[in-house]
C-alpha positions as CSV (number, residue, x, y, z in Angstrom):
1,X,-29.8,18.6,39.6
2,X,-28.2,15.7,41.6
3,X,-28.9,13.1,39.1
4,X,-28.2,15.6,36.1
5,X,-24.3,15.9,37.2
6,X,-24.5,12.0,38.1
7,X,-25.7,11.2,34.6
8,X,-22.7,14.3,33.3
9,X,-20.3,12.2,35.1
10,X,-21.0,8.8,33.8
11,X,-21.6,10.2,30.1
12,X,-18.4,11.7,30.7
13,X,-16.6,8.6,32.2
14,X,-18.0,6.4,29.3
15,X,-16.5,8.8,26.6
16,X,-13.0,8.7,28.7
17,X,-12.9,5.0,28.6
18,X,-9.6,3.6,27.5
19,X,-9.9,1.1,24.3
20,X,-10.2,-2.5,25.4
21,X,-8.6,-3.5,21.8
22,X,-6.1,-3.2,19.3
23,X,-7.7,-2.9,15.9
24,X,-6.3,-3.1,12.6
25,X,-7.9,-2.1,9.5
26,X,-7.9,-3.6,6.2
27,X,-8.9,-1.3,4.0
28,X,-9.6,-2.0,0.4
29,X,-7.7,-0.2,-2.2
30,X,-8.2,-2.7,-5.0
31,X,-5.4,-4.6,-4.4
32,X,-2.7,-2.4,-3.2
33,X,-1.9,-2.0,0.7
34,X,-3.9,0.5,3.5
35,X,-3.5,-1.3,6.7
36,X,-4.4,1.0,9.8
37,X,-3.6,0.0,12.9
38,X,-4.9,2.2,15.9
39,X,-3.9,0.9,19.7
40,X,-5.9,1.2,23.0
41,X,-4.1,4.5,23.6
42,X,-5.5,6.0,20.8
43,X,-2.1,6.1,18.4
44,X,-2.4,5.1,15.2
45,X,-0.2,3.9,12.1
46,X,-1.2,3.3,8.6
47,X,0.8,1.1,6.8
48,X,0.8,2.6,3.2
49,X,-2.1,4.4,1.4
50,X,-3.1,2.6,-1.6
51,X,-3.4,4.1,-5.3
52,X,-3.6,7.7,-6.7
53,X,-6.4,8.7,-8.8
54,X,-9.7,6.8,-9.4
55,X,-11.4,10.0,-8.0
56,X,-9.6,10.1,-5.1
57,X,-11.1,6.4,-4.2
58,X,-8.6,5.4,-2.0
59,X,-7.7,8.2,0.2
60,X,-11.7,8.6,0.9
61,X,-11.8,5.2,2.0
62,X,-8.9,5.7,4.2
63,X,-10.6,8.8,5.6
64,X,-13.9,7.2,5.9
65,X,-11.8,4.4,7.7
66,X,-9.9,6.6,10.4
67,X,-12.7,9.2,11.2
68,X,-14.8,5.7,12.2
69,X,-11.8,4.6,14.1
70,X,-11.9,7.6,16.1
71,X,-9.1,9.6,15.0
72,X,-8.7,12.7,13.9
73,X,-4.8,12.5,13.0
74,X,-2.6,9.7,11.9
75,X,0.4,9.4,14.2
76,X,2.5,7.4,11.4
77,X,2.4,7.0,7.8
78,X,4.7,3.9,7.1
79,X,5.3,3.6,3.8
80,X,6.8,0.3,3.1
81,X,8.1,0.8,-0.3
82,X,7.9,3.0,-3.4
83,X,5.5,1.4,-6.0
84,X,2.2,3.1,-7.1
85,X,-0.2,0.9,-5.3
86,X,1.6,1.4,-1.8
87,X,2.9,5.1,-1.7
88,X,1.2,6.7,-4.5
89,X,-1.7,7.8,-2.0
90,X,0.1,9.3,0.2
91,X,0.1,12.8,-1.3
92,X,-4.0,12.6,-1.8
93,X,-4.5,11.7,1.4
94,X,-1.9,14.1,3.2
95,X,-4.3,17.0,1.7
96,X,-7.1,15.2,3.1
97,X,-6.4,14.1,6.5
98,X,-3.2,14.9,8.7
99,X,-0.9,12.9,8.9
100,X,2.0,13.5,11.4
101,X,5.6,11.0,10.8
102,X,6.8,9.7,7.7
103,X,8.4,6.3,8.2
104,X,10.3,4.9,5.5
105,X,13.4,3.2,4.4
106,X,15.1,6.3,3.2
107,X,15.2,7.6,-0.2
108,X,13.8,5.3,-3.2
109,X,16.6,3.3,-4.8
110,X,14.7,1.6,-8.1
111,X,16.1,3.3,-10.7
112,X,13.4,3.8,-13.5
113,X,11.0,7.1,-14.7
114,X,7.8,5.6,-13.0
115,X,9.3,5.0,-9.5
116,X,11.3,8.5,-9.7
117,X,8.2,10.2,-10.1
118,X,6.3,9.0,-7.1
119,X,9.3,9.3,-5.1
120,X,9.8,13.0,-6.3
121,X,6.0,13.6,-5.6
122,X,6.2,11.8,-1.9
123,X,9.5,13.4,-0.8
124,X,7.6,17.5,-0.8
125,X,4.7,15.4,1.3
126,X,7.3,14.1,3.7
127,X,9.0,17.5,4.6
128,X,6.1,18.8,6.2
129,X,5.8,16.4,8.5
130,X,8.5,14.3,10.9
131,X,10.4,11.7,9.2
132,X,11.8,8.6,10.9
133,X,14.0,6.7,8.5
134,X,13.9,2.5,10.0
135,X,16.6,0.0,9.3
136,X,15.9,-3.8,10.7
137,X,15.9,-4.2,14.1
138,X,14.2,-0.9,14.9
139,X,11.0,0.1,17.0
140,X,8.9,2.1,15.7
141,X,7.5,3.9,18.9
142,X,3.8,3.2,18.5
143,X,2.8,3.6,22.2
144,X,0.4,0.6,23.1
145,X,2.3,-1.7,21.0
146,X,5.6,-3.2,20.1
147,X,6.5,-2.9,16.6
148,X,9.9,-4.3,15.4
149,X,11.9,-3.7,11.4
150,X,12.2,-7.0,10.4
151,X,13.4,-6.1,7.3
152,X,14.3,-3.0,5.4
153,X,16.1,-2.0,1.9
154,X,16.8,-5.2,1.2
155,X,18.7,-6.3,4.9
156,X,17.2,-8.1,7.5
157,X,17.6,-8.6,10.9
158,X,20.8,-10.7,12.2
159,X,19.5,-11.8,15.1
160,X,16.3,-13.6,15.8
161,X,13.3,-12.4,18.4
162,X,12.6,-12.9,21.4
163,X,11.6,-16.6,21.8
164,X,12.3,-17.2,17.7
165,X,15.5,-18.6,16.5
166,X,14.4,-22.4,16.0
167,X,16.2,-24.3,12.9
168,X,13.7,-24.4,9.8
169,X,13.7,-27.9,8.0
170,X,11.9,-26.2,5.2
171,X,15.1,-24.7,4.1
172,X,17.1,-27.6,3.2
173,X,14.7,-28.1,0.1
174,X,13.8,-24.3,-0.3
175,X,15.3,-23.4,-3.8
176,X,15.8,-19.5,-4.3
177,X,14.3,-17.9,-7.6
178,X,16.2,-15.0,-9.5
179,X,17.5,-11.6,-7.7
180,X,14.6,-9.2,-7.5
181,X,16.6,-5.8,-7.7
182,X,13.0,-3.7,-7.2
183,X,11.5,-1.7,-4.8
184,X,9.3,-4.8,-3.7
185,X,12.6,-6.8,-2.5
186,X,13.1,-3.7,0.0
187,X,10.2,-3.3,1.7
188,X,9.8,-2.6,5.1
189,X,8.3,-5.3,7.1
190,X,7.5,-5.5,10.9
191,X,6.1,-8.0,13.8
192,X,3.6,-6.3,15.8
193,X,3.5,-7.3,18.9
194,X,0.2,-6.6,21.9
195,X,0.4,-8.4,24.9
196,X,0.4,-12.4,23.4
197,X,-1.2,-10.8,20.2
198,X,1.3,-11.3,17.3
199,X,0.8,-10.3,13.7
200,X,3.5,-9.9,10.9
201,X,3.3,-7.6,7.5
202,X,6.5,-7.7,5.4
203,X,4.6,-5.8,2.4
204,X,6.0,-7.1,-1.0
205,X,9.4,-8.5,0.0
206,X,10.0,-10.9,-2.2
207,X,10.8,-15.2,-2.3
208,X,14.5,-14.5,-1.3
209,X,14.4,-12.0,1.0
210,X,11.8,-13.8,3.3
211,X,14.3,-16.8,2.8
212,X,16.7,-15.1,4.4
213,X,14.2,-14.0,7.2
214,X,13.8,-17.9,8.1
215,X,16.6,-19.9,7.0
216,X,18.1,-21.4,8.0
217,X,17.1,-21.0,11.5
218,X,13.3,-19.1,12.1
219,X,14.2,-15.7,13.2
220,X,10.7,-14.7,13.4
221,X,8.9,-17.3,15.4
222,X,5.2,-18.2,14.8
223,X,2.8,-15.1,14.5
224,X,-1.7,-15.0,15.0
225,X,-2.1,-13.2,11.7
226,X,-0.2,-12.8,8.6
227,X,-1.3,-10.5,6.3
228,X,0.1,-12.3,3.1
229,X,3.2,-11.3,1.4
230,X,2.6,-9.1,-1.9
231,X,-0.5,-9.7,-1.8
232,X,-0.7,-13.4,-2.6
233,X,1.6,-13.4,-5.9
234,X,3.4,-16.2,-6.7
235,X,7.0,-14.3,-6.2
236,X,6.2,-14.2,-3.0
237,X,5.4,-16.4,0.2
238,X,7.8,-19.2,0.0
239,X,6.8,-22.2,2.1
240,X,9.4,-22.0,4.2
241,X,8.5,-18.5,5.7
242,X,4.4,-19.1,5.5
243,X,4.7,-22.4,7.0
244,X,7.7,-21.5,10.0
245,X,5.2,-18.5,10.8
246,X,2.3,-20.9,11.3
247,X,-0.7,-18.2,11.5
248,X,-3.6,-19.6,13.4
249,X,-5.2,-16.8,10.5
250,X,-4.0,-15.0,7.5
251,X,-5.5,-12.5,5.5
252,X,-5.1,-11.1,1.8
253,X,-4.9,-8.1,0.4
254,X,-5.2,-9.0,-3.0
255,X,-7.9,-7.6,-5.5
256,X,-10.1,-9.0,-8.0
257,X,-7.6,-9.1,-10.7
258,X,-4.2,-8.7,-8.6
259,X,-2.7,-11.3,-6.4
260,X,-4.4,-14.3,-5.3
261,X,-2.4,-16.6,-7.4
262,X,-3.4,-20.4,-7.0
263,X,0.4,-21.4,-5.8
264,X,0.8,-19.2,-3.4
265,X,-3.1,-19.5,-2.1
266,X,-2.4,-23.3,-1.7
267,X,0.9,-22.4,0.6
268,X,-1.2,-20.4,2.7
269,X,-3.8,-22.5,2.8
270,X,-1.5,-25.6,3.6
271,X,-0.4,-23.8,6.6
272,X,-0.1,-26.0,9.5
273,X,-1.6,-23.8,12.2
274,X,-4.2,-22.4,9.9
275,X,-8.1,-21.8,11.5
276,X,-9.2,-18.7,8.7
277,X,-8.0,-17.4,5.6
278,X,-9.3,-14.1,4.4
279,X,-9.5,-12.6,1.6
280,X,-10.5,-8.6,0.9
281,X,-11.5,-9.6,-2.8
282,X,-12.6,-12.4,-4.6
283,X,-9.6,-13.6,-7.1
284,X,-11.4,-14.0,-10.4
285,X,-8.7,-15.6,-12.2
286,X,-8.0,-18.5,-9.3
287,X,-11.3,-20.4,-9.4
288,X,-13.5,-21.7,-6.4
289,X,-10.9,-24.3,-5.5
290,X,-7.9,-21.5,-5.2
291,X,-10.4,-18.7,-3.0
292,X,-12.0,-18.7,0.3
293,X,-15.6,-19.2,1.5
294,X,-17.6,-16.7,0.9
295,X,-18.1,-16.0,4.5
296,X,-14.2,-14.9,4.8
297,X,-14.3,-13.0,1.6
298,X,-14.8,-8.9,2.0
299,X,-16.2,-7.9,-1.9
300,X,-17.1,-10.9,-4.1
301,X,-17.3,-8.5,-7.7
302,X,-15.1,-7.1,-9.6
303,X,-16.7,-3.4,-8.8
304,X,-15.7,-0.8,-6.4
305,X,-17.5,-1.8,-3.3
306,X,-15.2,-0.7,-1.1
307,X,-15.9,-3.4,1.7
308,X,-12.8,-4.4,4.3
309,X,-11.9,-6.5,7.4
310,X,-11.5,-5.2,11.0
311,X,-9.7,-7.2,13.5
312,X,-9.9,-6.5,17.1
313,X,-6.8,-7.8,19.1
314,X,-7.1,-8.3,23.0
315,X,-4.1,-8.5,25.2
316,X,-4.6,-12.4,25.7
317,X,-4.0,-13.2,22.5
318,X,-7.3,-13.8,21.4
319,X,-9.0,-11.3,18.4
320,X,-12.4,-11.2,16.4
321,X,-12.2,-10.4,12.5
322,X,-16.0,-8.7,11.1
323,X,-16.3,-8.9,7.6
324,X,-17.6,-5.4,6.2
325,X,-19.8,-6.7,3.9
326,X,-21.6,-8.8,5.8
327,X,-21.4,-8.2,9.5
328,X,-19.4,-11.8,10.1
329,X,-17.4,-12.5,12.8
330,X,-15.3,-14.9,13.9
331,X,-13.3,-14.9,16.9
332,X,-10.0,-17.1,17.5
């Protein structure tokens, strides 16, 4: 009986156990953005939810995703801007798996039939739940981590972080491309902090908008990971901001035949600071000399396979990424 409650206790005390890591989840939704991020106190934020449709292909995978991660609610559903691949999911998988506050950056302001609708089907979603409307410069209150708005509809923060701040000499020979007056120039992005852990997603801002993030002094400082701007396009990722965030690794959420353009994988790549670049597919249009080794890369087809990255952040700075497919790690 003695060594029954002894062994109750223990079993007990192991299930109790406080995470030792932060993990973030890169989910594949064929080239779209599903990021969840779930801290050592158990909170959770999922940074967009991928596509509609395909036989609900996305939100199961986000499911599939959180259930494994141990949760059985999502504590924020950020969505970083309206476009179909980011919060066309959102209504699938609120029917699917609760989801608790909405962050965004207000109400959509793209003015065109596609957009409207997938606003007007997100907005119905959003009023049953909490809704927490971010400007830059805001926290969003994700206990066991330090998340700050580093840009929102189309503004960015004035002042630089903690420890940031240092002139770019990128900028003096950056040259700006046209206006981009969409919903991708007004994402939200954020710097996560966790403990000496850094990593930054600005979801599809575009070229002049990140300029203005970095230039002409660095306002964000140097980040671990970088989870590449709009998914590796071209419009997107300007040296100045990939190579004044210096990630030791960045990752892409790109899919077979969406991002992953050879410019802006050779920017990335060129990346001072830069000991792994991931990849979640394959790009089929870039060519072995514009993707990773295979080793990095999560699904190597064109199919459905569904495979994604998991990083696991520790409060010293240091992190392991496992790629799904294969059971490879890597730790930095």
């Amino acid at each position: 009986m003695v060594k029954t409650a002894v062994w109750l206790l223990c079993s007990i005390a192991a299930l109790a156990a406080p995470r030792q890591t932060l993990d973030i989840y890169f989910i594949d939704v064929e080239g779209g953005q599903a990021t969840l991020i779930v801290t050592p106190e158990g909170e959770s934020m999922l940074v967009d939810a991928g596509w509609p449709g395909f036989g609900g292909r996305d939100s199961d995978r986000i499911v599939k995703t959180a259930r494994r991660a141990g949760l059985n609610k999502i504590d924020y559903m950020l969505v970083t801007h309206y476009h179909l691949d980011h919060v066309g999911g959102v209504p699938e998988l609120a029917a699917k798996f609760p989801l608790v506050t909405f962050v965004d950056h207000g109400d959509n302001t793209e003015a065109n039939p596609a957009t409207e609708k997938l606003a007007a089907a997100y907005y119905p979603v959003r009023a049953k739940g909490k809704h927490l409307v971010v400007k830059p410069g805001d926290k969003i209150p994700l206990r066991g981590a330090d998340v700050t708005v580093v840009c929102a509809r189309g503004q960015v923060i004035e002042k630089p972080l903690a420890g940031a701040g240092a002139p770019n000499p990128l900028c003096s020979a950056a040259e700006r491309k046209k206006d981009d007056p969409s919903e991708n120039a007004r994402s939200i992005g954020f710097l996560l902090k966790f403990g000496k852990f850094s990593f930054a997603n600005l979801g599809d801002i575009t070229w002049n908008t990140e300029l203005s993030l970095v230039c002409p002094t660095n306002k964000l400082g140097t980040v671990d990971v970088y989870l590449t701007t709009h998914h590796g396009l071209d419009s997107s990722g300007p040296p100045p901001l990939v190579h004044a965030l210096a990630p030791r690794v960045a990752i892409m959420n790109n899919g077979a035949k969406k991002g992953g353009s050879p410019a802006a994988w050779k920017i990335i790549h060129d990346s001072p600071r830069l000991k792994g670049f991931w990849q979640l597919h394959y790009a089929l249009g870039a060519g072995p000399e514009h993707n990773t080794a295979e080793t990095y890369i999560a699904n190597m087809t064109a199919e459905d396979c569904g495979y994604g990255l998991h990083l696991a952040a520790r409060q010293d700075g240091s992190f392991v990424i496992t790629n799904e497919r294969t059971g490879y790690q890597e730790t930095y």
